[in-house]
C-alpha positions as CSV (number, residue, x, y, z in Angstrom):
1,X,53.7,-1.8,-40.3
2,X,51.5,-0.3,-38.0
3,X,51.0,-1.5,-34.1
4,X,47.9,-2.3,-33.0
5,X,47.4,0.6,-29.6
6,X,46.7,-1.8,-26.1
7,X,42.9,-0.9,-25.0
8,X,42.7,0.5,-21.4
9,X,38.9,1.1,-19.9
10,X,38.4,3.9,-17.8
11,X,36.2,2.9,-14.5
12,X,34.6,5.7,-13.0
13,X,32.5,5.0,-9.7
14,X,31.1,7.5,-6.9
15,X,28.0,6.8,-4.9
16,X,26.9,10.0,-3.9
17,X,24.4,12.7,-6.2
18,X,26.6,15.5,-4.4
19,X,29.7,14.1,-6.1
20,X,27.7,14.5,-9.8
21,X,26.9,18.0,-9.2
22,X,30.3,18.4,-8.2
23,X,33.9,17.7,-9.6
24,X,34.4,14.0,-9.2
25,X,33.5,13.1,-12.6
26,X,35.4,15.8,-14.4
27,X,38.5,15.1,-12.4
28,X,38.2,11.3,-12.9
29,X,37.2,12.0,-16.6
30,X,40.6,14.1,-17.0
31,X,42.9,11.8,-15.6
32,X,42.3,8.6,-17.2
33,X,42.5,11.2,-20.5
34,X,45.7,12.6,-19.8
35,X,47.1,9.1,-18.6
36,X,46.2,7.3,-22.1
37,X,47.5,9.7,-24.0
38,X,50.5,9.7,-22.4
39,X,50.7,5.9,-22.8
40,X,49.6,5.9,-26.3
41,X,46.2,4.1,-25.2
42,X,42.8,3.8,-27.2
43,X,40.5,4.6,-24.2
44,X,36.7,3.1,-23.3
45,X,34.8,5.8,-21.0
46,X,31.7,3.6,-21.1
47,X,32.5,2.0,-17.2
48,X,30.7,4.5,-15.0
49,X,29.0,3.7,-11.8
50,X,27.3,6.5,-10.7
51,X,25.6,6.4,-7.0
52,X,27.0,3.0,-7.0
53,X,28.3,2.3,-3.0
54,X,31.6,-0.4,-3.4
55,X,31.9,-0.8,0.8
56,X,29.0,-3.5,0.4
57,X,30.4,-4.7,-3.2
58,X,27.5,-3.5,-4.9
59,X,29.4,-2.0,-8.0
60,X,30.7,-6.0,-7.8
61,X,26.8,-7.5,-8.3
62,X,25.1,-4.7,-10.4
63,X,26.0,-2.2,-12.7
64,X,29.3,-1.3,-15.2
65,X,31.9,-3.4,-12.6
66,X,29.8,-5.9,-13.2
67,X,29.4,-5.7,-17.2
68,X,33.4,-5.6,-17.0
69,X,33.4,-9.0,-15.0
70,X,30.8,-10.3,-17.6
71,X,33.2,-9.6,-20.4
72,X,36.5,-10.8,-18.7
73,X,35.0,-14.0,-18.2
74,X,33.5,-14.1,-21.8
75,X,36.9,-13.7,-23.0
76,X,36.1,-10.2,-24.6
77,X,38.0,-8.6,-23.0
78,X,41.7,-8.7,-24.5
79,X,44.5,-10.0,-22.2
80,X,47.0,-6.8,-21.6
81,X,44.5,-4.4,-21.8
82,X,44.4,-1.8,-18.4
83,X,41.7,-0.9,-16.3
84,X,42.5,2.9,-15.3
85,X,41.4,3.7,-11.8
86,X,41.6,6.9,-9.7
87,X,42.5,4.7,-6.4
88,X,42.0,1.5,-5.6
89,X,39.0,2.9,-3.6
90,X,37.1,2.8,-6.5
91,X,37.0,-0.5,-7.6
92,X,36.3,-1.8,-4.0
93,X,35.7,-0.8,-0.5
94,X,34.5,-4.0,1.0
95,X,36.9,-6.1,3.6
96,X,40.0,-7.1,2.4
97,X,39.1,-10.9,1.6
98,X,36.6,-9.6,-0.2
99,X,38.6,-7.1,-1.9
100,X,41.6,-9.1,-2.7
101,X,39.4,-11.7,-4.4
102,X,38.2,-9.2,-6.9
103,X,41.8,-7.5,-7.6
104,X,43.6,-10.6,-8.1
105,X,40.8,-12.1,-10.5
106,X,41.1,-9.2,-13.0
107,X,45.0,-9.4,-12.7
108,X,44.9,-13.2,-13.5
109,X,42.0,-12.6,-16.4
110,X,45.5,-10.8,-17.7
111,X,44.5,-7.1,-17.5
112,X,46.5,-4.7,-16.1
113,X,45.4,-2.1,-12.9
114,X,46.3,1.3,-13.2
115,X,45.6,3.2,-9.9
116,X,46.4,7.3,-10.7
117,X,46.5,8.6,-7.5
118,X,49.7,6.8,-6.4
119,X,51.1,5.8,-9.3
120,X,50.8,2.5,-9.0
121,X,51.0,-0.1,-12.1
122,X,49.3,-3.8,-11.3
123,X,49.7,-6.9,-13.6
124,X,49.5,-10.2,-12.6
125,X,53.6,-10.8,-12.3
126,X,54.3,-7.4,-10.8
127,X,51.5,-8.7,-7.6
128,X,54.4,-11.6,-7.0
129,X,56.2,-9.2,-5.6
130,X,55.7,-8.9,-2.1
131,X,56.6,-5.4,-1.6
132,X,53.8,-4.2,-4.1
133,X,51.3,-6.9,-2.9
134,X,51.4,-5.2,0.7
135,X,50.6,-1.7,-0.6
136,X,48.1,-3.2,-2.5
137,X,46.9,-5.0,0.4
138,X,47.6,-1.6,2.2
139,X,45.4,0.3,0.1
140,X,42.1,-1.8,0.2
141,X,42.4,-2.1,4.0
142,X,42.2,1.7,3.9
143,X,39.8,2.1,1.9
144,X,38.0,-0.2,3.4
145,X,38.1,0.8,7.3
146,X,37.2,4.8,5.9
147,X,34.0,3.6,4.6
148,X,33.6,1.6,7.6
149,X,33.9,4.5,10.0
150,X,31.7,6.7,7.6
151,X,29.0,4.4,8.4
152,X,29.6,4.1,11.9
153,X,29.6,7.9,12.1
154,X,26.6,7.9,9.9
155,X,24.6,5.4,11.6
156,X,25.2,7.6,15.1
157,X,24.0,10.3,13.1
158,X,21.0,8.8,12.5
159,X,20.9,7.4,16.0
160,X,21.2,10.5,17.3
161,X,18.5,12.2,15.2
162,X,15.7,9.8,15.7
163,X,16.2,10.0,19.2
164,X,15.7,13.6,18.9
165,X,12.7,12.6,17.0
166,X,11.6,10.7,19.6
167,X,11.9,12.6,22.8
168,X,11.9,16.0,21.1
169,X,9.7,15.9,17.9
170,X,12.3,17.4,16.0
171,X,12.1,16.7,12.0
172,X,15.4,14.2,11.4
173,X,14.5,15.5,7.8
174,X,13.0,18.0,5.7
175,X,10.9,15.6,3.9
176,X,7.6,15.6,5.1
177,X,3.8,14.3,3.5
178,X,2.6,16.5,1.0
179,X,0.2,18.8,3.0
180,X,2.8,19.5,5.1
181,X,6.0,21.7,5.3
182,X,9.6,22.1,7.6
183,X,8.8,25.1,9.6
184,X,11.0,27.8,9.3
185,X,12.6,27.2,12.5
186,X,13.3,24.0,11.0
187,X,12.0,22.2,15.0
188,X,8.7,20.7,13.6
189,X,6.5,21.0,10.8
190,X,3.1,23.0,10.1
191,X,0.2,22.0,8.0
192,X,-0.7,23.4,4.0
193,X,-4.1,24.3,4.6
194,X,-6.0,23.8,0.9
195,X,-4.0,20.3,1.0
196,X,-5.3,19.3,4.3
197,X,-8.6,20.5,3.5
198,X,-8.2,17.6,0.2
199,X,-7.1,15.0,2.5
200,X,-10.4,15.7,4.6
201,X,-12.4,15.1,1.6
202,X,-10.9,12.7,0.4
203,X,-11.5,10.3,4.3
204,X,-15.0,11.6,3.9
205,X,-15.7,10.0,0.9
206,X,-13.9,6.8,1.4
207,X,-16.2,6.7,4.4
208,X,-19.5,7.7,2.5
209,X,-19.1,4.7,0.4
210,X,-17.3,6.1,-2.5
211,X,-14.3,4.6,-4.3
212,X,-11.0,5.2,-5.2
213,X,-11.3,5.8,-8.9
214,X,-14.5,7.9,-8.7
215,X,-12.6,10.5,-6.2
216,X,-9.6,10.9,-8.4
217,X,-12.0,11.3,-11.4
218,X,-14.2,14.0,-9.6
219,X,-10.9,15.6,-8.6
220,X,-9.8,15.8,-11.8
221,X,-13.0,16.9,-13.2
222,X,-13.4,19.8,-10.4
223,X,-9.9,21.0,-11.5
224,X,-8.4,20.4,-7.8
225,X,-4.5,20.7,-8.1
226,X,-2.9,16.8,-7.5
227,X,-0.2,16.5,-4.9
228,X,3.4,16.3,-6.2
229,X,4.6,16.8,-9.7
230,X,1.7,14.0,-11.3
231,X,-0.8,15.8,-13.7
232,X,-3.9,14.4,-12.7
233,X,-5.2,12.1,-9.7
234,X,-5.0,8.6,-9.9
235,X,-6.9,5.8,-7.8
236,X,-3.5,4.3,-6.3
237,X,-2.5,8.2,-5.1
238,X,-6.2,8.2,-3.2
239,X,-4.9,4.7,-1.5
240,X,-1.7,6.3,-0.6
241,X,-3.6,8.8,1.4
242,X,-6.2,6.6,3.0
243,X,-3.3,4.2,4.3
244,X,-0.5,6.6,5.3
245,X,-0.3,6.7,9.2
246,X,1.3,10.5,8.8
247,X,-2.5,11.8,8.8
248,X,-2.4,10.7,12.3
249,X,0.7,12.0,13.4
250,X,3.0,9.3,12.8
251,X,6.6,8.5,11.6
252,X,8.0,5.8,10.4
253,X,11.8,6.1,10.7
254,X,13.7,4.1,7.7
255,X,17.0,3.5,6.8
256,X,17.8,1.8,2.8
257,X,13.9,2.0,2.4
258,X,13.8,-0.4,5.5
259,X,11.5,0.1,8.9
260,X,13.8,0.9,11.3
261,X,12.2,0.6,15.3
262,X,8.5,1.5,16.0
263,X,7.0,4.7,14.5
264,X,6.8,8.1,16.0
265,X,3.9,8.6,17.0
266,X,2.8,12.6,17.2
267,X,5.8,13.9,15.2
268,X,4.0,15.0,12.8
269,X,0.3,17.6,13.0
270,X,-2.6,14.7,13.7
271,X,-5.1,15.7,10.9
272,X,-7.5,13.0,10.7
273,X,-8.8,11.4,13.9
274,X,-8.3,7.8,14.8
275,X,-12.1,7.0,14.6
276,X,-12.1,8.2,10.9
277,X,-8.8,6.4,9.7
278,X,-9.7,2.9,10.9
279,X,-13.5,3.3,9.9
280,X,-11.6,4.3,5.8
281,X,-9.5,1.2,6.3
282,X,-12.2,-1.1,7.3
283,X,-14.8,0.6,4.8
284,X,-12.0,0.1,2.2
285,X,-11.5,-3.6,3.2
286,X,-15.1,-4.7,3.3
287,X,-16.1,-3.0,0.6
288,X,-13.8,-2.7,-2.6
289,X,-14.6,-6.4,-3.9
290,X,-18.2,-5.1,-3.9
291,X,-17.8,-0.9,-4.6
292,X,-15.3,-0.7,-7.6
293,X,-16.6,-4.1,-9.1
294,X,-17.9,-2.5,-12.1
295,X,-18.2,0.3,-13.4
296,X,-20.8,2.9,-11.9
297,X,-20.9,5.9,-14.2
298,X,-21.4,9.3,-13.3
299,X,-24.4,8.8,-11.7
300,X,-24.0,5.4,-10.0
301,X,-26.6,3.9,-12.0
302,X,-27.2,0.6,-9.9
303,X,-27.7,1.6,-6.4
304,X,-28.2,-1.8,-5.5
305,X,-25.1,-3.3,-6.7
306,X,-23.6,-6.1,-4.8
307,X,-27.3,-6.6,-4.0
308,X,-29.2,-8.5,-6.5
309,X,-29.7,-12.4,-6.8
310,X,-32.1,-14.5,-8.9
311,X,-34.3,-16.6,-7.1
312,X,-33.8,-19.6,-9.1
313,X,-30.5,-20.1,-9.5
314,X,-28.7,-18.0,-7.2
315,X,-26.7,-16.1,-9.4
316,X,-26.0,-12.2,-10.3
317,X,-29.3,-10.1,-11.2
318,X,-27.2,-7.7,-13.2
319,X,-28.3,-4.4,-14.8
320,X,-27.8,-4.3,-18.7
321,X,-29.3,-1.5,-20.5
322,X,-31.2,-0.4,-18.2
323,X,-32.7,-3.7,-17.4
324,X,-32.1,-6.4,-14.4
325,X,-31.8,-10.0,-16.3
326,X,-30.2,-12.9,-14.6
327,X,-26.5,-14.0,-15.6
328,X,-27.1,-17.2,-15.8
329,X,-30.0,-17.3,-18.2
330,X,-28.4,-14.5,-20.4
331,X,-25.1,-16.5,-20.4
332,X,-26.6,-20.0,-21.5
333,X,-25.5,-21.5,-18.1
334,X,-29.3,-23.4,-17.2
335,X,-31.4,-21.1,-15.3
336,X,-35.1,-20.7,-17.1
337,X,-35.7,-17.4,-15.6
338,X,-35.5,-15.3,-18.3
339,X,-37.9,-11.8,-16.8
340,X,-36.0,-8.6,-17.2
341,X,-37.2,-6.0,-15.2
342,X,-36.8,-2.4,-16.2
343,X,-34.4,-0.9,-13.5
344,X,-35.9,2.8,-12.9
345,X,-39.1,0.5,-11.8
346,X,-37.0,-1.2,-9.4
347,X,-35.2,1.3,-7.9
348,X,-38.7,3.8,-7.8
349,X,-40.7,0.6,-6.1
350,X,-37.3,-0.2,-4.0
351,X,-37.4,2.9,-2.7
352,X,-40.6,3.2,-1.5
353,X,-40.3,0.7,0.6
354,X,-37.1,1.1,1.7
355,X,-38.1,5.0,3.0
356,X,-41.0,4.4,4.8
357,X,-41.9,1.1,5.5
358,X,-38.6,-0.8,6.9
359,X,-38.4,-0.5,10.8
360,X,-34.6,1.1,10.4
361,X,-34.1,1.4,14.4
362,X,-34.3,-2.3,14.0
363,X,-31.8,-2.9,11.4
364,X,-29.4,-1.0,13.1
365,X,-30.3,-2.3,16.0
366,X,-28.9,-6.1,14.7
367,X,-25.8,-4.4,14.1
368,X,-25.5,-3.4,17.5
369,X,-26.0,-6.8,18.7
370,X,-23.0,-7.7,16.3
371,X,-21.6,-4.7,17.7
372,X,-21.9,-6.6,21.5
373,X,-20.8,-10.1,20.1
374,X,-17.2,-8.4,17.8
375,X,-16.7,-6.5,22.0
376,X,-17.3,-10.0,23.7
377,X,-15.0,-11.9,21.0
378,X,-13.1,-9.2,22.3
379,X,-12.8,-9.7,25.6
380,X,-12.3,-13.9,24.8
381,X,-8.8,-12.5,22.5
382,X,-7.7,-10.3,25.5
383,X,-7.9,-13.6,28.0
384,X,-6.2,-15.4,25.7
385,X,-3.3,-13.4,25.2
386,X,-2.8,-12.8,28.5
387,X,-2.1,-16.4,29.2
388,X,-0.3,-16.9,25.9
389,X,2.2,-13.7,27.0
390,X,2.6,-15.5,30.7
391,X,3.7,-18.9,29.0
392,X,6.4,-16.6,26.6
393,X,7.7,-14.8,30.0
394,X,7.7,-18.2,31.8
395,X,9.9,-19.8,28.7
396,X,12.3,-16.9,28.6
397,X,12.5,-17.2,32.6
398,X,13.6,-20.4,31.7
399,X,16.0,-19.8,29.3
400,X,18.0,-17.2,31.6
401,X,18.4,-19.7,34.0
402,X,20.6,-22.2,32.2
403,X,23.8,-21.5,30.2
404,X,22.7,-23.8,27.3
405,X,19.7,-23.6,26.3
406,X,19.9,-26.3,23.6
407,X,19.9,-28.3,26.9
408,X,15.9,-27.6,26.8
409,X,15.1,-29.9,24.1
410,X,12.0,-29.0,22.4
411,X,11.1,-26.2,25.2
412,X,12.5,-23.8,22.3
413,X,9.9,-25.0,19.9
414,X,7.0,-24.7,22.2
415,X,9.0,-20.8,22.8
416,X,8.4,-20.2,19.4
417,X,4.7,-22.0,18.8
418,X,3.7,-19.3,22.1
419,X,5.5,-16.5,20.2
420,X,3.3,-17.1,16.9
421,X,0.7,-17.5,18.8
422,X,0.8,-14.3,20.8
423,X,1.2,-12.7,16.9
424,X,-1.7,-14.3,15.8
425,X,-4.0,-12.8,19.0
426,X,-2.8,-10.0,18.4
427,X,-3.7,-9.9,15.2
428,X,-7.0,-10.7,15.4
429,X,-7.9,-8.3,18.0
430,X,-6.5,-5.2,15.8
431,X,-9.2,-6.8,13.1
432,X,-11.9,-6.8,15.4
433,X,-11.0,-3.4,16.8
434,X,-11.5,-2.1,13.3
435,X,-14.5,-3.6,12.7
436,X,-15.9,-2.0,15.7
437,X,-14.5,1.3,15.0
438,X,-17.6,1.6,12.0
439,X,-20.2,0.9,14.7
440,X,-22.3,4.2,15.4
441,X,-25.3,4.2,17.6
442,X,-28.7,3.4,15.9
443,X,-30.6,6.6,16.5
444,X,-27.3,8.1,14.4
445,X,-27.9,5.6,11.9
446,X,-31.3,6.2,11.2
447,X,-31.2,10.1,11.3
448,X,-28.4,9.8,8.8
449,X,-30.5,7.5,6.7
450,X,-33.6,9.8,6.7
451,X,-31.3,12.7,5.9
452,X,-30.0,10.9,3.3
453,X,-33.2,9.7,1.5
454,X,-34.4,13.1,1.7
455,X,-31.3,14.5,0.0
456,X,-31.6,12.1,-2.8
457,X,-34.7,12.9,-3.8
458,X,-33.5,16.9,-4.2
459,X,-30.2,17.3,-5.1
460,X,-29.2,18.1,-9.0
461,X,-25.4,18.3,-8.4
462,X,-24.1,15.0,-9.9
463,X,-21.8,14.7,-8.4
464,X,-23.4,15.4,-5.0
465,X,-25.7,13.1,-6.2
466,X,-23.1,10.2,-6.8
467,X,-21.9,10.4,-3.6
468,X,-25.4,10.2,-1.6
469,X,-25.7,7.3,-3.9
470,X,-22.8,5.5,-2.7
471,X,-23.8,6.4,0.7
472,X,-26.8,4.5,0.1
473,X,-25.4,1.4,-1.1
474,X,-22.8,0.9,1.7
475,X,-25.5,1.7,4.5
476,X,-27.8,-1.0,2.8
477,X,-25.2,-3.6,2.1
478,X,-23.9,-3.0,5.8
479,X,-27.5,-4.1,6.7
480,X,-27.6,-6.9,4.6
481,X,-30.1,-6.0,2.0
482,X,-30.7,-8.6,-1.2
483,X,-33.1,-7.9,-3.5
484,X,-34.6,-11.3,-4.7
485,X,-36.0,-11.5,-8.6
486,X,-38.1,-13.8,-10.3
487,X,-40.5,-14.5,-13.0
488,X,-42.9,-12.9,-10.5
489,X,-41.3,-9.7,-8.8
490,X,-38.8,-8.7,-6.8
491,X,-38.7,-10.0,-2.7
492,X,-36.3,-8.3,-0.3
493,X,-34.8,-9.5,2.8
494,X,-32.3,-7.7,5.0
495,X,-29.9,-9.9,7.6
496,X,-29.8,-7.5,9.8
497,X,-33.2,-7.2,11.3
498,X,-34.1,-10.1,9.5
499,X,-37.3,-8.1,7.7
500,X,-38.4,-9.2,4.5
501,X,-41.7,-8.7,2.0
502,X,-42.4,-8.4,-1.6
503,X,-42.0,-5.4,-3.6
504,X,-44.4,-4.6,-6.1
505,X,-42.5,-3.3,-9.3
506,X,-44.8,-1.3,-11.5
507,X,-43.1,-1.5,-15.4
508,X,-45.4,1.2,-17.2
509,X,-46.5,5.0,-16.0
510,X,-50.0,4.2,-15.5
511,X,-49.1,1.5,-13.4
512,X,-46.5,4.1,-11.6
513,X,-49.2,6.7,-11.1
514,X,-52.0,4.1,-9.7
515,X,-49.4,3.0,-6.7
516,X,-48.3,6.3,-6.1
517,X,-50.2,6.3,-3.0
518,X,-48.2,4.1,-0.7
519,X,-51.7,2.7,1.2
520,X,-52.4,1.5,-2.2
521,X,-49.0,-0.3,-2.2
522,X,-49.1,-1.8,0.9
523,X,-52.4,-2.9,0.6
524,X,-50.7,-5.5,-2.3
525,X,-48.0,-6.1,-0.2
526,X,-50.3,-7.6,2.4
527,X,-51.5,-9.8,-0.1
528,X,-47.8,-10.8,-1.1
529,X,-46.0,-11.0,2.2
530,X,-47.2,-14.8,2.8
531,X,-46.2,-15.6,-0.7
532,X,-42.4,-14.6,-0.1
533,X,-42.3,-15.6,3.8
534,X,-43.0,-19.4,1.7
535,X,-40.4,-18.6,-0.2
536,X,-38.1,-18.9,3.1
537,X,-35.6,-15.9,2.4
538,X,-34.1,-16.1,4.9
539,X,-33.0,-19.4,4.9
């Protein structure tokens, strides 16, 4: 009659890669071998924690420990069967409370601890005695204080090195952004130049109007090597770049994936100036619920998107087609207006106007005077948190002066109300900051407008000619521009300057070549200004 062979499970746990590459899993393999055959054993190798830390109890709440834990407590586990461990330091590191409560719960699910490196046999009678309870109790306490002084000695490693970081520069690590590398002398780090050239490219664009997905598309249609071991670009590696403080020189020091202390600032090469980081963030901000919307094609076919309203109802005038029809009335949803308007008519007519007959220093000059009022909103936010930050010194004053404070009553709620409040200034100036960091002077403005128009209207390269495009769109939906379309035209009105007029769309090429001369179309315009200043645009 044959016996049926006790199971024993083989727990294998290190937490570092170095111990992979190197002979801790062989020599752990081996052992728990050798020691069921000896024993007569059928052995499980599935229990494997690999890079799994056991000082916090991690191999306890997540991973193969775990699974074991599961299956002791689902019964599935038969009682007498071993658990085979190199050392005790395997199955836990934590504090010996901690530690304990985990030995003694296997030993009383009625499976037996083998520990090979000492010989040691655990069951839950043999633990009754007190001899082998001590070294047991010996043997996590061990374990325990070695991790603990690893990490003591590795947090003032780390200490140690971002205060070199700090007051030195020096790299605490050879990692570093992709368009930049450890020097050789390993005391700082120098810049990739075709890299850093991308990263330029890629802030101009963001701040010529273009988006995310239309970069990475041009980049992979250009051929330009991604950064990293990806294929192709992708939209969300584009945000990466735009929002990663390295391209200004800073570090951001991090221990388990968490911030640790302020960033560095100047540890790393500055590549992108302040002026054009905050003016990508707050282009990025304000725009992508209107650039990125829909779809623009190769060629940015709408140039007006974000732009277009009916004058009935209010709603989208959306290009389909190539025609602008009202959502609403194509949708069922009760406006009457049902005039499409052929869109290369619009944007032909559109531009006209737009080039030569909008007073441009005007425009720009609203947006200085919301320029002056986001400076004096400004200077309101600084006087306020000035006094906020006096009550928060006067409060903590306060506190040092008695030895309990929760003799203050609610003085530590109206602490914490000034401390939020101090947060919240604070926050609102950094917004207002960004804001102003867009604002260039008018004459600028204009010159890059003209330069632009002029461009448009000979350039082949599409993709040249996409990004002047997008240019175009941010500059007139910075200014405020809405194009307004009836059953009768289209009437524009920009916020900034608060200019408006009709715009005389001519649908056919006969029509086209009879307004060609732009005395000819204002002349009509004349006629139609009164008409759309009835109309009350800008209402």
């Amino acid at each position: 009659m044959s016996t049926k062979l006790k199971k024993a499970y083989s727990y294998i746990r290190f937490s570092t890669p170095e111990q992979l590459r190197g002979d801790s899993l062989r020599r752990q393999l081996e052992s728990s071998r050798k020691y069921a055959s000896e024993h007569n054993l059928v052995l499980d190798e599935s229990l494997r924690d690999l890079g799994v830390s056991a000082f916090k109890g991690k191999n306890a709440t997540e991973g193969a420990l775990k699974r074991f834990m599961e299956l002791i407590d689902a019964g599935q586990i038969e009682h007498g069967s071993i658990l085979i461990l190199e050392s005790l330091d395997r199955l836990s590191r934590q504090q010996v409370f901690s530690a304990l409560s985990l030995f003694s719960s296997i030993l009383a699910a009625g499976v037996e601890i083998v520990t090979l490196a000492d010989g040691q046999r655990y069951t839950a009678d043999s633990i009754n005695d007190v001899g082998q309870l001590v070294f047991s109790l010996i043997s996590l306490s061990r374990a325990h204080d070695e991790s603990a002084m690893k990490s003591k000695r590795a947090e003032a490693s780390w200490d140690m090195r971002r205060k070199r970081a700090i007051e030195k520069k020096i790299p605490t690590t050879g990692r570093a952004p992709y368009w930049l590398r450890l020097a050789s002398d390993k005391q700082g780090f120098v810049t990739i130049p075709e890299r850093v050239d991308i990263v330029h490219k890629i802030f101009k664009m963001v701040i010529a109007g273009t988006g995310q997905r239309k970069i990475a598309a041009m980049f992979n249609e250009q051929g330009i090597a991604p950064f990293g071991a990806s294929a192709m670009w992708y939209p969300s590696y584009i945000a990466k770049v735009i929002n990663n403080r390295a391209v200004l020189g800073e570090y951001q020091p991090k221990q388990n994936k968490t911030p640790v202390g302020d960033p560095i600032t100047y540890y790393y090469p500055t590549i992108i100036s302040e002026d054009d980081f905050y003016k990508a963030q707050a282009i990025k901000k304000s725009k992508a619920p209107h650039i990125g919307a829909g779809r623009k094609g190769k060629n940015f076919t709408n140039l007006f998107t974000g732009m277009c309203k009916c004058l009935e109802c209010g709603t989208t005038y959306r290009m389909q087609a190539g025609y602008m029809r009202c959502d609403n009335h194509y949708l069922s949803s009760g406006c009457d207006c049902n005039k499409t308007w052929n869109y290369q008519s619009v944007e032909n007519a559109a531009l006209l106007i737009l080039k030569d007959e909008i007073d441009w220093f005007d425009v720009f000059g609203g947006q200085s005077n919301s320029k002056q009022k986001l400076e004096s909103d400004l200077k309101v936010l600084q006087g306020k948190l000035m006094e906020s930050e006096k009550q928060v010194n006067r409060f903590a004053e306060l506190f040092s002066m008695v030895d309990d404070v929760s003799m203050l009553g609610d003085a530590r709620v109206r602490y914490m109300q000034a401390m939020k409040e101090v947060s919240q200034i604070q926050q609102e100036m950094e917004n207002k900051e960004a804001e102003l960091r867009i604002f260039t002077p008018a004459q600028k403005n204009v010159e890059r407008l003209n330069r632009i128009f002029f461009d448009l209207a000979s350039e082949s390269d599409v993709s040249a000619l996409y990004q002047l495009r997008a240019q175009i769109n941010t500059i007139l939906r910075d200014a405020g521009l809405t194009l307004y379309f009836n059953q009768h035209g289209v009437y524009y009105y920009i916020k900034a300057s608060k200019q408006k007029g009709f715009i005389l769309i001519a649908e056919h090429e006969e029509m086209l070549s009879a307004v060609a001369d732009l005395e000819v179309v204002q002349h009509t315009l004349n006629g139609m200004n009164a008409f759309a200043d009835e109309l009350k645009l800008a209402a």
